[in-house]
C-alpha positions in Angstrom: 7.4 26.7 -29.2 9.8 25.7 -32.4 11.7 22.8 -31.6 15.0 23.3 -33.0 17.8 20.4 -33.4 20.1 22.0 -31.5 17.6 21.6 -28.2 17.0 17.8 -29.0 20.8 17.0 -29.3 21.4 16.9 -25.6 18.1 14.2 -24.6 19.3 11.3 -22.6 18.7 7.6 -24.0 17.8 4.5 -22.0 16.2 1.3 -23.3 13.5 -0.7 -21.1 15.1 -4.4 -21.0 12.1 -6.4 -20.5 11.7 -5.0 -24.4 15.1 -6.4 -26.0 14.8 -10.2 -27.0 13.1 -12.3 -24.2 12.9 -12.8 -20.6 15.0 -16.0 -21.7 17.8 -14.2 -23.2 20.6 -13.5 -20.2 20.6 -10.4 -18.7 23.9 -9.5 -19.2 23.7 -10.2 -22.8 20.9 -7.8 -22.9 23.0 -5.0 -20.8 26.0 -5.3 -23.2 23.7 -5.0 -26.3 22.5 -1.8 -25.5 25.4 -0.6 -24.1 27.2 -1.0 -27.3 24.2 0.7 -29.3 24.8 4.2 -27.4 22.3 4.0 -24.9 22.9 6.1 -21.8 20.4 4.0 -19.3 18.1 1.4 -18.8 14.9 0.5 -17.3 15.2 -2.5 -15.4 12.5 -4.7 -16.1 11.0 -7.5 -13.1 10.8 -10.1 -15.2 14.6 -10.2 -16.4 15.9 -9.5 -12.6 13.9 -12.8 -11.7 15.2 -14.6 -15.0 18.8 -13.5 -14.2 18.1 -14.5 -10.3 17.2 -18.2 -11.4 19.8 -18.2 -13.3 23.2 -16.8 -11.1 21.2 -19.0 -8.0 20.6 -21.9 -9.9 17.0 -22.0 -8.3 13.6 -20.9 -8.8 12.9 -17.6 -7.3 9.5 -16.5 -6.4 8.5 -12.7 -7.1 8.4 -12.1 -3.4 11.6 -13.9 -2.7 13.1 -10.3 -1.8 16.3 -10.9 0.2 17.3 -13.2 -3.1 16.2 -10.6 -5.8 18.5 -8.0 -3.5 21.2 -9.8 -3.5 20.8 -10.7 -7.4 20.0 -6.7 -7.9 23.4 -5.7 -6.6 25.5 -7.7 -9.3 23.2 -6.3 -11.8 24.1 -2.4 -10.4 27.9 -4.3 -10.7 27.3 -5.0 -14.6 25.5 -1.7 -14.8 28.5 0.2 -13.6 31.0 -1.5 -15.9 29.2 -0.7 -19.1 28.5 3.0 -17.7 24.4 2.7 -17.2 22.4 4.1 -15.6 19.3 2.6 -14.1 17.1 4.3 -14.9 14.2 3.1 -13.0 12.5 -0.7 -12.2 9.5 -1.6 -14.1 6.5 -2.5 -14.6 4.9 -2.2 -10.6 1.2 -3.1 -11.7 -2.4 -3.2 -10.3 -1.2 -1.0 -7.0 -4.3 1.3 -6.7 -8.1 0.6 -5.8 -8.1 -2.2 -3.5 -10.7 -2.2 -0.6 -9.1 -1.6 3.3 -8.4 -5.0 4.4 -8.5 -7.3 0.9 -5.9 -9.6 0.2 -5.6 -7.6 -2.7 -4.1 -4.4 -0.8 -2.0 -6.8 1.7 -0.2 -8.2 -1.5 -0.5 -4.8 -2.9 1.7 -2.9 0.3 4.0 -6.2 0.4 4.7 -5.8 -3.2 5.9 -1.5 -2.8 7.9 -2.9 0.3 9.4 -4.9 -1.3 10.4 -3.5 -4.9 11.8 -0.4 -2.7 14.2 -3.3 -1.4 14.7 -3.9 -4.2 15.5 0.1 -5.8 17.7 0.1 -2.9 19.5 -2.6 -4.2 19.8 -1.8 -7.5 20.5 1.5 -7.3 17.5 3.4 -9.1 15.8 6.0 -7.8 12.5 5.8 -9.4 9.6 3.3 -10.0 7.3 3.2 -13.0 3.1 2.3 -11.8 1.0 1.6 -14.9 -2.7 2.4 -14.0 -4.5 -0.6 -13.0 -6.0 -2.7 -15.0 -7.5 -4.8 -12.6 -11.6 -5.6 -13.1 -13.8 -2.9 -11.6 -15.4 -5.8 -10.0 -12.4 -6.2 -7.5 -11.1 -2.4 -6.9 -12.8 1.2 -6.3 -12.2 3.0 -9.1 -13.0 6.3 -7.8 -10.3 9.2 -8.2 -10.2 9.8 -4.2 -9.4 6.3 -3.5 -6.9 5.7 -6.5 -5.5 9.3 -5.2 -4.8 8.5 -1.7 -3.6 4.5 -2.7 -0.9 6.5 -4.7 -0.3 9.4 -2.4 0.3 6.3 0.1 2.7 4.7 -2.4 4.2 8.3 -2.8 5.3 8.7 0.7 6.5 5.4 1.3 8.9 5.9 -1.9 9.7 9.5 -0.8 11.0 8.0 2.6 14.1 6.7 0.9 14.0 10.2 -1.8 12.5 8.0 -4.5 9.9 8.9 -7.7 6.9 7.9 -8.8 6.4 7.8 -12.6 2.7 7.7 -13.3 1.5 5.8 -16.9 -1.8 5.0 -18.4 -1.8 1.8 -19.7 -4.5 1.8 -22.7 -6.4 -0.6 -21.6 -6.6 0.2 -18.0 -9.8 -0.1 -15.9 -9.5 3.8 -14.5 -7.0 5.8 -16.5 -6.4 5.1 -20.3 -5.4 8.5 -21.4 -2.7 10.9 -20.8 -5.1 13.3 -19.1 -6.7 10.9 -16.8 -3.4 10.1 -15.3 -2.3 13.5 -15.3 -5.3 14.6 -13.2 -4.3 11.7 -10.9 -1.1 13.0 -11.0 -1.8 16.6 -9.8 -4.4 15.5 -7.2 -1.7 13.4 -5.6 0.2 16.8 -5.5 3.4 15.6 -4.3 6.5 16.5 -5.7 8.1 12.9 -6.4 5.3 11.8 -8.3 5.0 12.8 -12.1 4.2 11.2 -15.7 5.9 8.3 -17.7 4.6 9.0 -21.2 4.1 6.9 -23.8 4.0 7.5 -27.4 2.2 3.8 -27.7 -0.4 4.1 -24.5 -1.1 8.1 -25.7 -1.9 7.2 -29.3 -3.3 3.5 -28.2 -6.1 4.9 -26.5 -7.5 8.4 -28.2 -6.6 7.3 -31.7 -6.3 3.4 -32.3 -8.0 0.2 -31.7 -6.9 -3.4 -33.0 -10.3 -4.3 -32.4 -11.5 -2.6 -36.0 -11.0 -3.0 -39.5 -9.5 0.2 -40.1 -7.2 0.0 -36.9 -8.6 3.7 -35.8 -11.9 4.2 -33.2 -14.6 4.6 -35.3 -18.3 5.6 -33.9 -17.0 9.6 -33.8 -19.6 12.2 -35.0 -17.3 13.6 -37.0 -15.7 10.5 -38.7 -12.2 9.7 -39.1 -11.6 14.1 -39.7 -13.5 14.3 -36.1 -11.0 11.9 -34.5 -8.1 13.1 -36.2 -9.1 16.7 -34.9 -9.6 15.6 -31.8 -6.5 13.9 -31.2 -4.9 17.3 -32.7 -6.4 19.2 -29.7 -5.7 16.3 -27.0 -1.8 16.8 -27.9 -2.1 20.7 -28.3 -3.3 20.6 -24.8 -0.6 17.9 -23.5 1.9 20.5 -24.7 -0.2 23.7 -23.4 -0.7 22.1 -19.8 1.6 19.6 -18.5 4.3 21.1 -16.7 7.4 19.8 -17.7 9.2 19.1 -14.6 6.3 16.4 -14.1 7.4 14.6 -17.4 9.6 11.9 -15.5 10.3 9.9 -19.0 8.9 9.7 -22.1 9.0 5.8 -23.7 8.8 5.4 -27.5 7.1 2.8 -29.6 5.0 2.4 -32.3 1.9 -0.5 -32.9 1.3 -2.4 -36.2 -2.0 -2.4 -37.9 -3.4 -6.1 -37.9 -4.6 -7.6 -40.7 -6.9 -9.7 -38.9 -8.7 -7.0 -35.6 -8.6 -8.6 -32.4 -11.6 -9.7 -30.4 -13.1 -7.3 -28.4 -13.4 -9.6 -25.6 -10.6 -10.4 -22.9 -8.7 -13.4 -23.0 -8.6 -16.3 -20.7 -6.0 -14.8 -18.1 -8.7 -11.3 -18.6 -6.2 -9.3 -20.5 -8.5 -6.8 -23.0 -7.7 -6.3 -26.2 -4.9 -3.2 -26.0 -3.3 -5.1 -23.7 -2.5 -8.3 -25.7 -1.7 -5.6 -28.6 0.9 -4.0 -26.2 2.4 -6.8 -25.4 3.2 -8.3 -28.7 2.4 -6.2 -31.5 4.7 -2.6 -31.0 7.4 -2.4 -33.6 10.0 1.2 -33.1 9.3 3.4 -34.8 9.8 3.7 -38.7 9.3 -0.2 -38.6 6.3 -0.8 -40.4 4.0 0.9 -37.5 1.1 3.5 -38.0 0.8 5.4 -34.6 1.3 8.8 -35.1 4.6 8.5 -33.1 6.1 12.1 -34.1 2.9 14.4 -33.5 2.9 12.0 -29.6 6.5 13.2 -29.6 6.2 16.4 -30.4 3.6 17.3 -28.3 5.9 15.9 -25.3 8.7 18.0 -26.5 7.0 21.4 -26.7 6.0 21.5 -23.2 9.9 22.0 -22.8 10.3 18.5 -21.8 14.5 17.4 -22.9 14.6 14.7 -20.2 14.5 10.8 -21.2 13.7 8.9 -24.1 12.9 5.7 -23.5 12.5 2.3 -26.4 10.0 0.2 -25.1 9.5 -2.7 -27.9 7.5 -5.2 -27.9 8.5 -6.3 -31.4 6.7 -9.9 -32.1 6.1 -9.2 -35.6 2.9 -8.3 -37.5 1.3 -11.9 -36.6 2.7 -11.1 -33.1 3.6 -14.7 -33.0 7.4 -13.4 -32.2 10.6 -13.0 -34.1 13.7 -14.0 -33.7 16.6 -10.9 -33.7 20.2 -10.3 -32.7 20.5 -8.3 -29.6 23.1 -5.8 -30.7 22.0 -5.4 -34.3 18.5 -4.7 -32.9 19.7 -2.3 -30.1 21.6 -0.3 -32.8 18.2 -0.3 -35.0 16.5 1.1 -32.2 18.9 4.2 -31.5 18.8 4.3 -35.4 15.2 5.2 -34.8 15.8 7.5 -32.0 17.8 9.5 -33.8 15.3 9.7 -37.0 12.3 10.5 -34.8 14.6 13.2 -33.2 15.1 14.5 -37.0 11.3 13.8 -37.6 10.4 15.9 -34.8 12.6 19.2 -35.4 11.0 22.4 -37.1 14.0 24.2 -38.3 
C-alpha cells in the first residue's frame, strides 16, 4: 500500500493531557492550550481529573471518591464543549487483568471499572484505554485464558453502556510488551468493542530499544544490530500485513531519548522496571532530539489502512529526565508542528 498525502490529510488529532506540563498545571489551562494548537480531541488523563477535582472542591479527593470525580467530570465535558473537544477517551486504567477469584486485588480491580465507567458517563467519552499489567507475576496469573476472560469481563461490562476497550502493551509489562502479544489478546477476547491503542513509543520500546545498554538498542541478537534491525523490519511488515484496521482504536505518538548514562536493570523502590521509569520521563515528540524509529512504527500503522486517531503522548522531562519547564501553548503548537512533519515523513508520493 503507497501511502499518499492526500489519504493522511483527513487523520483526526487529539493530545493525551496527563502529557502537557504537569498534573499541577490547571486543567483548563491545559484544555485551552491544545485547543488553540489545532488539536481536534483529547484523552483525559486520571490524574489531571483528580488534580482539577481538588482544586474546583477545595478538598482532597481520593481516587475512589466517584460521586465527586462525576460531578467534577461534567464541568470538564462543559470546558470540553466550549473549546469544541472531543474526549477522546479516559486514561490510563492499569493493572486490571490477572488477579486470583476472590483477592483484594480483583475486588479493587472490578471497583476501579465500576467506577471509571461512572466516570465515562460523566465525561462523556466513549472509550477506555487498559495498559497491560504490569503488576509482579508473583501477585497475578499471567496466563492468556485468564488475562482473556479478566478483559472479556471488562469488555461486557463497558459494552453495557456501548463503550470501547483500547488494548496497549505497555513495554515493560509483566504479560504483554509487544504489539503482537496484545493483539493476540485482543482477537482471543473476540468482541467487537475491544481493539488496539498503539504506540509508536511502547512498539519501538520493547522489540528495538532498551535504556538499560550502552548503545540504547537490545543487544544479545544472533545476528547483531543487522539481526535486530531485520527483525524489527519484519515485526512492522507484519503489524501492517495482519492487523485489521477497524481494531486500531488510536494510534499515540512519541519518541524516547537515548541516555547518556543506561538505567539499572533493576526495578525501583515503588517496583517500576526500567522501561517504565524511561516512559515516564524520558519521551520527547518526535523530531525532538529522540531516536525511536517513530516513522517506520507509523508507517507500519498506516498501511494496514488505519486513518483514525493520532494521538501525542509526551512525557517530555528532558534528556536527564529531571523535568523541564515549557509554555503550554507554545509546546502544544510544537507538538502539532511534529504531527504534521511525521505525517510528511511518512508519505510515499
Amino acid at each position: 500500500m503507497t501511502l499518499s498525502k492526500s489519504s493522511l490529510r483527513s487523520i483526526p488529532t487529539s493530545y493525551a493531557t496527563v502529557s502537557l506540563g504537569t498534573p499541577d498545571d490547571p486543567l483548563p489551562q491545559k484544555l485551552k492550550a491544545i485547543a488553540s494548537a489545532g488539536f481536534n480531541a483529547i484523552e483525559l488523563g486520571f490524574p489531571d481529573l483528580l488534580s482539577f477535582a481538588n482544586s474546583q472542591l477545595s478538598k482532597e479527593v481520593s481516587n475512589y471518591d466517584y460521586d465527586d470525580l462525576c460531578t467534577v467530570g461534567k464541568e470538564v465535558r462543559k470546558l470540553c464543549e466550549e473549546l469544541e473537544l472531543k474526549i477522546l477517551i479516559l486514561q490510563p486504567f492499569a493493572n486490571f487483568e490477572g488477579w486470583e477469584e476472590g483477592s483484594e486485588g480483583k475486588k479493587d480491580a472490578l471497583r476501579r471499572a465500576e467506577g471509571w465507567i461512572r466516570i465515562m458517563q460523566a465525561v462523556g467519552t466513549d472509550m477506555l484505554q487498559v495498559g497491560s499489567s504490569d503488576s509482579p507475576s508473583s501477585k497475578i496469573n499471567t496466563s492468556q485464558p485468564q488475562i482473556v476472560n479478566d478483559l472479556r469481563h471488562l469488555a461486557g461490562l463497558l459494552a453495557t453502556h456501548s463503550f470501547r476497550l483500547a488494548y496497549e502493551n505497555w513495554c515493560w509489562s509483566t504479560h504483554a510488551p509487544t504489539w503482537k502479544s496484545v493483539w493476540e489478546i485482543v482477537k482471543a477476547i473476540d468482541r467487537p468493542n475491544v481493539g488496539l491503542c498503539l504506540d509508536t513509543f511502547q512498539t519501538a520500546g520493547s522489540e528495538w530499544a532498551d535504556p538499560t545498554t550502552a548503545s540504547g538498542l537490545i543487544e544479545g541478537h544472533t545476528g547483531g544490530n543487522e539481526g535486530l534491525e531485520r527483525d524489527f523490519e519484519a515485526s512492522m511488515e507484519e503489524l501492517a500485513r495482519t492487523v485489521p484496521r477497524e481494531k486500531i482504536f488510536f494510534l499515540q505518538i512519541s519518541d524516547a531519548y537515548k541516555l547518556s548514562e543506561p538505567l539499572s536493570k533493576d526495578a525501583d523502590e515503588s517496583g517500576l522496571r526500567p522501561r517504565g521509569r524511561w516512559s515516564h520521563d524520558y519521551r520527547p515528540m518526535p523530531f525532538d532530539g529522540g531516536y525511536l524509529p517513530v516513522v517506520e512504527v507509523t508507517k507500519a500503522v498506516l498501511k494496514t489502512g488505519f486513518r483514525g486517531w493520532f494521538s501525542m503522548e509526551i512525557f517530555d522531562g528532558g534528556k536527564d529526565g529531571k523535568g523541564k519547564k515549557y509554555d503550554l501553548t507554545e509546546f502544544a503548537k510544537s507538538a502539532m508542528a511534529s504531527h504534521k512533519r511525521l505525517l510528511e515523513e511518512c508519505a510515499e508520493d
